[in-house]
C-alpha positions as a Markdown table, in Angstrom:
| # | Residue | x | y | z |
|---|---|---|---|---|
| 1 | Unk | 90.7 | 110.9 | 91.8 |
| 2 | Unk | 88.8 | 110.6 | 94.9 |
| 3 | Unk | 88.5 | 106.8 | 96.4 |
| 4 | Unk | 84.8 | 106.7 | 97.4 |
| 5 | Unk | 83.6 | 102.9 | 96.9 |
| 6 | Unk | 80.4 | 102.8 | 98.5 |
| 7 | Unk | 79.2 | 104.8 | 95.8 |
| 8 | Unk | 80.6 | 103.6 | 92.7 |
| 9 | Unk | 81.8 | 100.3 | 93.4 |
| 10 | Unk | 85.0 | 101.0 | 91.2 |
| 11 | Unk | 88.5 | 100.4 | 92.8 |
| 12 | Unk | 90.5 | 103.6 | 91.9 |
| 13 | Unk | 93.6 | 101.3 | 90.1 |
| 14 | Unk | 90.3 | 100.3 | 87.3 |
| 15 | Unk | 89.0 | 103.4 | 87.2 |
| 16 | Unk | 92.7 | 105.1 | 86.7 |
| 17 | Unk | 92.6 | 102.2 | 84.0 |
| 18 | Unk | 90.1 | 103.1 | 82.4 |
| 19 | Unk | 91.4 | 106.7 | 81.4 |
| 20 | Unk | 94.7 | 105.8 | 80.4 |
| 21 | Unk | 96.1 | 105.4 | 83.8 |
| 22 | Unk | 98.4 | 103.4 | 85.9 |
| 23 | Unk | 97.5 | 103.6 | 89.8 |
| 24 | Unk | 99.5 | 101.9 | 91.9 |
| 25 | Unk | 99.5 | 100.6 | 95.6 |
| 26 | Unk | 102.0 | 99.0 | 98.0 |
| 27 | Unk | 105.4 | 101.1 | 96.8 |
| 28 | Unk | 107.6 | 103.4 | 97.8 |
| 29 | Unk | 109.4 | 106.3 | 95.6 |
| 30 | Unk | 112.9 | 106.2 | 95.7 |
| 31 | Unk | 113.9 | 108.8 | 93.2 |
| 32 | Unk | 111.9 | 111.4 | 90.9 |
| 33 | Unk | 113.2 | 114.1 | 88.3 |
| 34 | Unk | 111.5 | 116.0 | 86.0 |
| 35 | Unk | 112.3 | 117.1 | 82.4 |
| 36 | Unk | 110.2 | 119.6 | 80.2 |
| 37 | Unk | 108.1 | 116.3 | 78.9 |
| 38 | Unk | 107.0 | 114.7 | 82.4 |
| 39 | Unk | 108.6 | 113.0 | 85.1 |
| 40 | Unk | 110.5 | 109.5 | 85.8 |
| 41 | Unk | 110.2 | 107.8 | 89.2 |
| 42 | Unk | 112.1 | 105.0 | 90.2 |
| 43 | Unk | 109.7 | 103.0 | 92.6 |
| 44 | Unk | 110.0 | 99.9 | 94.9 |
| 45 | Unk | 107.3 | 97.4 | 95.3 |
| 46 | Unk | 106.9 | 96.9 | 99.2 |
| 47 | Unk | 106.1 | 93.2 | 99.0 |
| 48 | Unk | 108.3 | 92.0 | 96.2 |
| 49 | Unk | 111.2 | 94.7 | 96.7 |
| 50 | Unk | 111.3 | 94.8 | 93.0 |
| 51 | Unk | 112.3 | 98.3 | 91.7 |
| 52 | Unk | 110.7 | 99.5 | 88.8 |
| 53 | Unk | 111.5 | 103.0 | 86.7 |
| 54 | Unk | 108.2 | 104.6 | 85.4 |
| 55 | Unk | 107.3 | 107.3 | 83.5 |
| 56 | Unk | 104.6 | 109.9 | 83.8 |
| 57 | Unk | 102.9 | 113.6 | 82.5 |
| 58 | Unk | 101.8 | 114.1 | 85.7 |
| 59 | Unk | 102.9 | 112.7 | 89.7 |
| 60 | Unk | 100.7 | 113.7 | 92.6 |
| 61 | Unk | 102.2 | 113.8 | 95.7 |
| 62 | Unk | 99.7 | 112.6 | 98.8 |
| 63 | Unk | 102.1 | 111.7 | 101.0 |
| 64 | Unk | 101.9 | 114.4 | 103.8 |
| 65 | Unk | 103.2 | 117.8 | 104.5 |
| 66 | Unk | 107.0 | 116.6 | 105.0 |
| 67 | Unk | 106.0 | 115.0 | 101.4 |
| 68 | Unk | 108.7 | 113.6 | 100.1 |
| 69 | Unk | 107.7 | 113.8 | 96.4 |
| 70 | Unk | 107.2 | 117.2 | 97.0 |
| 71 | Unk | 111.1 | 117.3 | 98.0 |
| 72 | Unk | 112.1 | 115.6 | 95.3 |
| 73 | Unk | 109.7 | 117.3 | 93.5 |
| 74 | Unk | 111.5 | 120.6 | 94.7 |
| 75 | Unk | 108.1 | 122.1 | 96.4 |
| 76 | Unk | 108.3 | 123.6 | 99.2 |
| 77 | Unk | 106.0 | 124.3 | 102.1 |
| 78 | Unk | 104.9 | 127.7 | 103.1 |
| 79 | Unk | 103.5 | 128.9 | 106.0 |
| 80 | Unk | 102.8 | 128.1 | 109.9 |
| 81 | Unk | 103.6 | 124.6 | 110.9 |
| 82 | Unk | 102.5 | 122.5 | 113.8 |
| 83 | Unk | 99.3 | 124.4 | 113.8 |
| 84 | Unk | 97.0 | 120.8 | 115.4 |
| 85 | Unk | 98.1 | 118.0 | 117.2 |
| 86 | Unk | 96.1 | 114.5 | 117.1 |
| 87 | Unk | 96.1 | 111.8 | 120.2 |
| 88 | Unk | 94.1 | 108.5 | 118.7 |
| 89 | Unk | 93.2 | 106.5 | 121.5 |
């Protein structure tokens, strides 16, 4: 799901809703394994520190290239690393 507001004027979380989904902001992953059926993520909420174990078909991992649902995940990265550098100013 792409985020793009000023076009639809849906927040992602009701539009993930909508289609049977749970979209969630604010939290960390603390754990994730996999079984033939889906996933299961144990998951912190940053402003409450409540931990919370949920289940899911699918987990998408947009956390970066040292992802680290993709190393829970057990996906590795291929390839040529430190290929750019950024300086914000």
């Amino acid at each position: 799901m792409q985020h793009r507001p000023a076009r639809s004027g849906t927040h992602p979380a009701a539009a993930g809703e909508r289609h049977g989904a749970s979209i969630r902001f604010g939290t960390k992953l603390l754990e994730l394994t996999q079984d033939d059926a889906g996933a299961t993520a144990v998951i912190r909420d940053r402003a409450s520190r409540e931990a919370a174990t949920v289940r899911a078909t699918y987990v998408i991992g947009a956390d970066g290239g040292r992802s680290f649902v993709g190393q829970q995940a057990g996906i590795g990265m291929e390839g040529e690393t430190g290929l750019g550098y950024a300086l914000n100013v």
